[in-house]
C-alpha positions as CSV (number, residue, x, y, z in Angstrom):
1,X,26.0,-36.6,71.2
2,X,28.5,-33.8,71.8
3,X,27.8,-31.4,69.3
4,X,23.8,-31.9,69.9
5,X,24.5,-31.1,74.2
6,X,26.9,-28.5,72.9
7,X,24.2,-27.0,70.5
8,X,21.6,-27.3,73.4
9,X,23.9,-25.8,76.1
10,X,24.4,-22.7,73.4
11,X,20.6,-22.4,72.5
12,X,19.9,-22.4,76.3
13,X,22.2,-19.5,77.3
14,X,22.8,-17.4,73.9
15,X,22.8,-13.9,74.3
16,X,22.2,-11.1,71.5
17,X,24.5,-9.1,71.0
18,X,24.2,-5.2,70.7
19,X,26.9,-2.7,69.8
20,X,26.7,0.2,71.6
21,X,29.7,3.5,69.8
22,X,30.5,5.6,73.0
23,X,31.8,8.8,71.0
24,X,32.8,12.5,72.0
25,X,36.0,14.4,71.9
26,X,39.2,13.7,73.0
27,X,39.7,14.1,77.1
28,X,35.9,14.0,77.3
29,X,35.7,10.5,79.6
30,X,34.8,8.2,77.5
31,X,37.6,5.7,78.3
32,X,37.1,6.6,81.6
33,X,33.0,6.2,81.9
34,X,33.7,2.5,79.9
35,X,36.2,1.2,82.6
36,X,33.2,2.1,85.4
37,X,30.9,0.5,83.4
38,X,33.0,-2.4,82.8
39,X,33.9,-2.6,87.0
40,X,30.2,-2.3,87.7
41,X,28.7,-4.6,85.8
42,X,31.5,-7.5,85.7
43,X,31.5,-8.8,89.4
44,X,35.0,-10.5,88.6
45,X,36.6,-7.4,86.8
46,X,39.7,-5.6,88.0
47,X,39.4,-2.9,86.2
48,X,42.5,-0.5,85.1
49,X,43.6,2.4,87.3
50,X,41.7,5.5,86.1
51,X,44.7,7.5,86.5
52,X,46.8,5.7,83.9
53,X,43.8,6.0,81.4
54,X,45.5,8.0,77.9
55,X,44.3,9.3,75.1
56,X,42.7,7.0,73.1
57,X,44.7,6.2,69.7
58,X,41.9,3.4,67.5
59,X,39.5,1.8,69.9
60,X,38.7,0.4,73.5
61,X,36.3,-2.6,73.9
62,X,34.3,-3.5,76.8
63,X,31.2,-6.4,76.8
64,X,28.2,-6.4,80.0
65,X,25.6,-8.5,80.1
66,X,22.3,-6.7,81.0
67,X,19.2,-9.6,81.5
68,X,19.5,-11.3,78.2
69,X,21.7,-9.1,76.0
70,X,25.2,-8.6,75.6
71,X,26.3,-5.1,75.5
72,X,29.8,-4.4,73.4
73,X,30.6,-0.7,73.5
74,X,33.2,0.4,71.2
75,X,34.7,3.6,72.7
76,X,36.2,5.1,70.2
77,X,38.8,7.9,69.8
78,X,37.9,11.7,69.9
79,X,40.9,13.5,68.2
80,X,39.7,15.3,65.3
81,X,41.6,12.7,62.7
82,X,39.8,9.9,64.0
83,X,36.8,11.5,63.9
84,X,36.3,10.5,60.1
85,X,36.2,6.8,61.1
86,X,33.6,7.0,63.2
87,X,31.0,6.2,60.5
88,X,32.9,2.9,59.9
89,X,31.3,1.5,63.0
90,X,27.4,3.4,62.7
91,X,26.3,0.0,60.6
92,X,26.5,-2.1,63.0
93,X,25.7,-0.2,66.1
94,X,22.2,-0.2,68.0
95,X,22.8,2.5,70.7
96,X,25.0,5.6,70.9
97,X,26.3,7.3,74.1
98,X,27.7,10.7,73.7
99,X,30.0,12.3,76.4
100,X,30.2,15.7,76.5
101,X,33.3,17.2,78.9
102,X,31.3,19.9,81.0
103,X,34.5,21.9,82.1
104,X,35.9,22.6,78.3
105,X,33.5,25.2,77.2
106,X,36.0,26.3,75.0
107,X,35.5,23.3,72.8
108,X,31.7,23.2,73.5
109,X,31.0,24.0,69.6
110,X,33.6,21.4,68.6
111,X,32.1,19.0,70.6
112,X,28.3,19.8,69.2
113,X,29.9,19.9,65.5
114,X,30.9,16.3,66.1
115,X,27.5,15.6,67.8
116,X,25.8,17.1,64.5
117,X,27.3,14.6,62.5
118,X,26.4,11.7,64.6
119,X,22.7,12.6,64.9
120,X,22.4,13.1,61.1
121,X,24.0,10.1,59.5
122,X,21.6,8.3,57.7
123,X,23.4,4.9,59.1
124,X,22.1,6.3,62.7
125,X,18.6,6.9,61.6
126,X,16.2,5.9,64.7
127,X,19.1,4.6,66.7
128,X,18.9,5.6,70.7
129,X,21.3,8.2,72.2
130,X,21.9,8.7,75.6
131,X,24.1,12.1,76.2
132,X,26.4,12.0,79.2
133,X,27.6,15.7,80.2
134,X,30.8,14.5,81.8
135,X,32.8,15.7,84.6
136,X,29.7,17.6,86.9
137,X,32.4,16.6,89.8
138,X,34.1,19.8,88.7
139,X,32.4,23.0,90.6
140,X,33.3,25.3,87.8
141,X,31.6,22.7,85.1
142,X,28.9,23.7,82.7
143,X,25.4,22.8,83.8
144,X,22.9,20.5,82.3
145,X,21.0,23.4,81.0
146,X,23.7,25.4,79.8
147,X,24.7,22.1,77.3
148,X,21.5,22.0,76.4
149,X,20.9,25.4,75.2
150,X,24.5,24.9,73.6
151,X,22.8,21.8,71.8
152,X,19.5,23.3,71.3
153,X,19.8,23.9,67.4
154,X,20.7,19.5,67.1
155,X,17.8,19.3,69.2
156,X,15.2,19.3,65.6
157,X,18.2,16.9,63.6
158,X,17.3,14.1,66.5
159,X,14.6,12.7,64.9
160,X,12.5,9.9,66.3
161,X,14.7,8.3,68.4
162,X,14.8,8.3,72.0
163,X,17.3,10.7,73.5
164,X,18.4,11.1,76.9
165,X,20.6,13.5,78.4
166,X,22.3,12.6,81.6
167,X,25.0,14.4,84.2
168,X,27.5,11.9,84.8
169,X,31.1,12.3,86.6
170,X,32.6,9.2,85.1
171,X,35.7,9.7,87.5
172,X,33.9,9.4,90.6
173,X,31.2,6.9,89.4
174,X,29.2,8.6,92.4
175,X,26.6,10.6,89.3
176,X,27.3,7.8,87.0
177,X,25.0,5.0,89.1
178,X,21.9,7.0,87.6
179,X,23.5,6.5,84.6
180,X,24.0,2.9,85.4
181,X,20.7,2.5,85.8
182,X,19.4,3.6,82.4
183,X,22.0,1.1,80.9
184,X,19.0,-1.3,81.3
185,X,16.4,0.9,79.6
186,X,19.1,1.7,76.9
187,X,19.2,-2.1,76.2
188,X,15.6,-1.9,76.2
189,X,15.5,0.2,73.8
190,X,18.1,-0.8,71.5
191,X,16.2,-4.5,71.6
192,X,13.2,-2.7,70.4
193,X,15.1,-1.2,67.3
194,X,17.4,-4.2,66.7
C-alpha cells in the first residue's frame, strides 16, 4: 500500500527537470547572477554573501522551480582552461544563459570568441539563449548597443533559436527582476524544445 501512495504522491507532484549552462568568462557574474536567482526564487534560501563569491574552480549548482518545471543551472567556470569542458554539459542542457561583464571591454573579443563556440556546437543546435550584459550598475559600463555591435558577426551563427539579450546588474538584483521575469518564458521555451 506504501509504495502504490508513494508512487501516487510522486506522479501527483513530479516536476521535469531542465538544465539550464550559465557560461561566460571568468569575473563576469555568473556565480553572482545564480545566487540572486537562487534568493529570489527559494522563499526559504539564505543565500551566500555576494562579497565572499570567488572565482569559480569546476562548477556551482542551483535548482528553482518555475510553475511545473524544475530549473538546474549549472554555472560553470570561465577561466580559459575550463573553457574546454564546457561541451561536456551541452548534451544535456535545454537553455543557455550567457553573461557578458559590460565594464571589461578589454576582454570583449575574448568573451565573444567563447560566445562563438557556444552558439555553434552542434550539441546546442536550436537550444534557447538568453544574453545577460552584466554589471550596467557600473556608469563607465559598455551599453547594450555597443555589445551588440561587438556581437554582431555571431548574430548569423544563432540560428533558429530564440535569443534574448538582456541588461542585468547581477550585484544589485535591481536590473536583474526584468531578467527574473523572462526566467518564466525561458522555461517556456526550453519545455517547447525539450
Amino acid at each position: 500500500m506504501y509504495t502504490l501512495l508513494s508512487g501516487l504522491y510522486k506522479y501527483m507532484f513530479r516536476r521535469d527537470e531542465y538544465c539550464i549552462l550559465i557560461l561566460g568568462l571568468d569575473n563576469a557574474g555568473k556565480t553572482t547572477f545564480l545566487e540572486q536567482t537562487k534568493t529570489r526564487f527559494n522563499r526559504n534560501y539564505k543565500g551566500m554573501s555576494l562579497s565572499k563569491i570567488t572565482t569559480t574552480v569546476g562548477l556551482n549548482i542551483g535548482t528553482i522551480d518555475v510553475g511545473k518545471a524544475r530549473l538546474m543551472f549549472w554555472d560553470l567556470g570561465g577561466q580559459d582552461e575550463l573553457q574546454s569542458l564546457w561541451d561536456k554539459y551541452y548534451a544535456e542542457s535545454h537553455g543557455v544563459i550567457y553573461v557578458i561583464d559590460s565594464t571589461d571591454e578589454e576582454r570583449l573579443s575574448e568573451s565573444k570568441r567563447a560566445f562563438e563556440k557556444v552558439v555553434t556546437s552542434e550539441a546546442l543546435e536550436g537550444v534557447p539563449i538568453l544574453v545577460l550584459a552584466n554589471k550596467q550598475d557600473v556608469e563607465t559600463c559598455l551599453s547594450i548597443p555597443d555589445i551588440k555591435t561587438a556581437f554582431s558577426d555571431c548574430i548569423n551563427k544563432i540560428g533558429k533559436r530564440d535569443c534574448l539579450t538582456q541588461a542585468c546588474s547581477a550585484l544589485t538584483g535591481q536590473v536583474c527582476m526584468e531578467v527574473f521575469s523572462y526566467l518564466p518564458e525561458l522555461s517556456i521555451s526550453v519545455l517547447r524544445k525539450g
